[in-house]
C-alpha positions in Angstrom: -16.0 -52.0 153.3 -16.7 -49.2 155.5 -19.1 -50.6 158.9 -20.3 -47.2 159.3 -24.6 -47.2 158.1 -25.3 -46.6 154.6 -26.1 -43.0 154.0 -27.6 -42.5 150.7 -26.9 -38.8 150.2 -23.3 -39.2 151.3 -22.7 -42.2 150.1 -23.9 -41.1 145.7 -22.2 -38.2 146.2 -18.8 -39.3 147.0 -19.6 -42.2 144.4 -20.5 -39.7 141.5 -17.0 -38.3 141.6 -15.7 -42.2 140.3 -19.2 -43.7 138.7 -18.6 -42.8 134.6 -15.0 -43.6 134.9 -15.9 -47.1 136.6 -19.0 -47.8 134.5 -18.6 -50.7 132.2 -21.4 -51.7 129.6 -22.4 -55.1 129.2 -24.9 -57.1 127.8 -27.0 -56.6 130.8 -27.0 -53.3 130.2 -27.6 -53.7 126.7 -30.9 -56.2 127.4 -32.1 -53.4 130.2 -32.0 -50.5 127.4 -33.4 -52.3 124.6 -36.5 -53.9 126.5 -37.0 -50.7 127.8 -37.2 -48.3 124.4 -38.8 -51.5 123.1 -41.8 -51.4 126.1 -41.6 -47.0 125.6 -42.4 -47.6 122.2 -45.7 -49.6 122.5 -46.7 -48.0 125.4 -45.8 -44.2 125.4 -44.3 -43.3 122.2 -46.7 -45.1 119.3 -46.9 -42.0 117.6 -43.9 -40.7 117.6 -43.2 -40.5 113.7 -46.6 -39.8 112.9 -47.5 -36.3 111.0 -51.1 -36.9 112.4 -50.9 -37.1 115.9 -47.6 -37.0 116.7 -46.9 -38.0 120.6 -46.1 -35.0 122.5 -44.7 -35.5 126.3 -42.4 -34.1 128.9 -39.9 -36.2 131.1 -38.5 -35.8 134.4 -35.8 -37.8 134.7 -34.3 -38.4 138.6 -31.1 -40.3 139.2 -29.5 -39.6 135.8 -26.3 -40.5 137.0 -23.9 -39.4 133.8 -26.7 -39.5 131.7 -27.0 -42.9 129.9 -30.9 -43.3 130.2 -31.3 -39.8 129.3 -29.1 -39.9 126.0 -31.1 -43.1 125.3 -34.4 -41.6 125.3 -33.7 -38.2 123.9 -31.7 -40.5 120.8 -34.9 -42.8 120.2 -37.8 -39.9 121.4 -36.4 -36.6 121.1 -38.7 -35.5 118.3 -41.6 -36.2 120.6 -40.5 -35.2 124.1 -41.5 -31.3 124.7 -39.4 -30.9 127.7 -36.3 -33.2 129.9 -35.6 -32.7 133.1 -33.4 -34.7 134.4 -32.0 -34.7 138.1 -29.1 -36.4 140.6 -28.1 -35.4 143.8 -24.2 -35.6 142.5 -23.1 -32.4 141.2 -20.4 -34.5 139.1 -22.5 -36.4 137.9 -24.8 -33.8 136.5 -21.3 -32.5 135.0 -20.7 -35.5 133.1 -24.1 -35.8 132.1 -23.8 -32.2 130.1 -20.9 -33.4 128.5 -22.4 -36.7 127.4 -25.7 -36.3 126.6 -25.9 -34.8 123.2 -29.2 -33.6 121.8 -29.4 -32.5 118.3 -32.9 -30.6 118.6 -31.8 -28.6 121.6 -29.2 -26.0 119.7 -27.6 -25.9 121.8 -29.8 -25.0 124.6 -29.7 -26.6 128.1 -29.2 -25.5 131.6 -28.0 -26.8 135.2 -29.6 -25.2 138.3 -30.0 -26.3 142.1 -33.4 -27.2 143.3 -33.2 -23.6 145.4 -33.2 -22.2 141.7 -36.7 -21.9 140.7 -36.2 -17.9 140.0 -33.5 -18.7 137.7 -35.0 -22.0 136.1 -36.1 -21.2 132.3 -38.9 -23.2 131.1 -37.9 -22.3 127.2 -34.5 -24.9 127.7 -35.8 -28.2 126.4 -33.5 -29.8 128.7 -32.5 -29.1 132.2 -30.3 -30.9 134.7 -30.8 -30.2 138.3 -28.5 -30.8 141.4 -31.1 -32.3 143.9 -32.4 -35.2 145.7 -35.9 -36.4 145.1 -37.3 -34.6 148.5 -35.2 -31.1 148.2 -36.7 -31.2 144.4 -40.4 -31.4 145.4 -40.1 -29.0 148.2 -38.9 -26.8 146.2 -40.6 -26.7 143.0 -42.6 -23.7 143.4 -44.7 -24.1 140.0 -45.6 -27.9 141.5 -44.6 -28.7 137.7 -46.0 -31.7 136.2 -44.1 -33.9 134.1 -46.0 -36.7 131.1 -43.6 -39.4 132.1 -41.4 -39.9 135.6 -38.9 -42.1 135.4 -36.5 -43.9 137.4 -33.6 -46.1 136.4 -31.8 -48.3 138.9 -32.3 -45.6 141.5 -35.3 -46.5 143.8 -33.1 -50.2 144.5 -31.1 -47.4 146.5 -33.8 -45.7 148.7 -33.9 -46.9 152.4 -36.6 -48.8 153.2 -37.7 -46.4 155.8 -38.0 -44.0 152.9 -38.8 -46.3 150.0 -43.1 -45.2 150.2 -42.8 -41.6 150.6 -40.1 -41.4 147.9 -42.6 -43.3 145.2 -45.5 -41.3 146.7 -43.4 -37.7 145.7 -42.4 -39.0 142.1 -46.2 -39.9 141.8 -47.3 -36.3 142.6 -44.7 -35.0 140.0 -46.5 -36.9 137.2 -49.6 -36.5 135.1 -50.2 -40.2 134.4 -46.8 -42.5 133.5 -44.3 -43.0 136.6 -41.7 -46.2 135.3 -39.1 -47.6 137.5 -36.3 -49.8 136.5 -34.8 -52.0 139.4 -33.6 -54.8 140.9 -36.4 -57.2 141.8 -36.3 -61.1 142.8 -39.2 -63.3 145.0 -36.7 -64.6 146.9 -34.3 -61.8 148.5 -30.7 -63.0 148.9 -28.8 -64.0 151.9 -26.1 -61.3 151.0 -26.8 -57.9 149.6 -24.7 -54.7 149.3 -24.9 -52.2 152.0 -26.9 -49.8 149.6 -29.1 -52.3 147.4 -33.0 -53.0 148.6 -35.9 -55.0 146.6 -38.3 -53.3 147.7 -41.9 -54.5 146.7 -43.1 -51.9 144.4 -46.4 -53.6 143.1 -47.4 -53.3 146.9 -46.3 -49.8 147.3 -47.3 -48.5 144.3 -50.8 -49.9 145.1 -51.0 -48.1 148.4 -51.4 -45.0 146.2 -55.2 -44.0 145.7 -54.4 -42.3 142.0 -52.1 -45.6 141.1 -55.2 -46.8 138.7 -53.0 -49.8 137.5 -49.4 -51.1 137.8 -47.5 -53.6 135.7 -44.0 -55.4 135.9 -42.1 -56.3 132.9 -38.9 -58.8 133.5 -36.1 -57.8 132.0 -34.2 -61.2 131.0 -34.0 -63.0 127.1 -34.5 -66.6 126.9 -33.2 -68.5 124.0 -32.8 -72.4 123.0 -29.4 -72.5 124.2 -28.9 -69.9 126.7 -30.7 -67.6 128.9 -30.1 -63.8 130.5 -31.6 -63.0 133.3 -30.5 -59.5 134.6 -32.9 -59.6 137.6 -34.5 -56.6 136.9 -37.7 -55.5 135.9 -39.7 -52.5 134.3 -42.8 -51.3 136.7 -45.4 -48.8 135.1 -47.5 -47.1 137.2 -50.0 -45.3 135.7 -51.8 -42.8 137.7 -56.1 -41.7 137.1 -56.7 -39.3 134.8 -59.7 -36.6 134.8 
């Protein structure tokens, strides 16, 4: 392992170039992505099949990685979810998320910018991946667009801790009411952790916010009589004031 400080723009970038061919899926995995469409469902998406008041939101997606969150959701929501944004700071990983997220009700329809593109950024494409950190994104954004649902998957565990309150603080400005993280969380932080992994307390932070009206943390873990999985992880929704 390299002594030289974690840099997390360097450090995802050269890592995207090796992540999808690396990943392996697991029952961890598997727990994490059906607690989660399970918690999206109560909570965001009630309506989704209903001809009455069908649910109608937008979703920017940042750290899509190769797109496994954001096949997920557009699979289970896609009927409902008017627009997908979804961002990583590894162009090779927006690459492979093109190629593996497949969304029937796009025809075909999507498009890859920078974060320097807004002139070129087309608002008709239901879904849109963007080349961008966090930061670069929201300086950027000319429109200051909005988005129903901002959501974060195993990415804010990788922020600095320096950083860790302004980056929650910009993903809070780019949403209308639902910001949802999914990360690495214990009471007790280990002896040993990995160069680029942080529990950071996000209840706290999130509170810190004065348009954070309410915040709450959902373990991810299964308990049954004869075994338990624990994936130490949890879900934290942070839902924002609204007019």
């Amino acid at each position: 392992m390299s002594s030289s400080p974690y840099n997390p723009k360097d450090y995802w970038i050269e890592q995207g170039r090796v992540y999808k061919n690396n990943f392996r899926y697991n029952n961890k995995f598997e727990l994490q992505e059906r607690l989660l469409i399970e918690y999206l469902t109560s909570n965001l998406f009630p309506s989704t099949y209903s001809e009455v008041a069908p649910v109608k939101l937008s979703v920017l997606e940042v750290g899509c990685g190769f797109g496994r969150i954001t096949k997920l959701l557009l699979a289970n929501f896609g009927k409902s979810i008017t627009k997908y944004v979804a961002v990583d700071m590894s162009p090779d990983q927006i690459r492979n998320a093109r190629e593996f997220v497949e969304d029937p009700y796009l025809n075909g329809k999507a498009t890859t910018t920078t974060a320097d593109d807004n002139g070129s950024r087309n608002d008709n494409d239901r879904l849109e991946f963007i080349v961008s950190d966090i930061q670069s994104m929201h300086s950027t954004d000319a429109s200051k667009q909005r988005y129903d649902l901002v959501l974060a998957c195993e990415v804010l565990l990788h922020v600095l801790p320096s950083e860790i309150e302004q980056v929650v603080h910009l993903l809070t400005e780019m949403s209308n009411k639902h910001i949802i993280n999914v990360d690495w969380y214990e009471e007790e932080v280990p002896k040993k952790i990995a160069p680029h992994n942080f529990i950071h307390r996000y209840e706290e932070i999130y509170a810190k916010i004065p348009s954070i009206k309410q915040v709450r943390r959902i373990p991810i873990m299964k308990k049954g009589i004869l075994s338990k999985l624990d994936t130490k992880q949890s879900i934290f929704h942070a839902l924002k004031q609204t007019d």
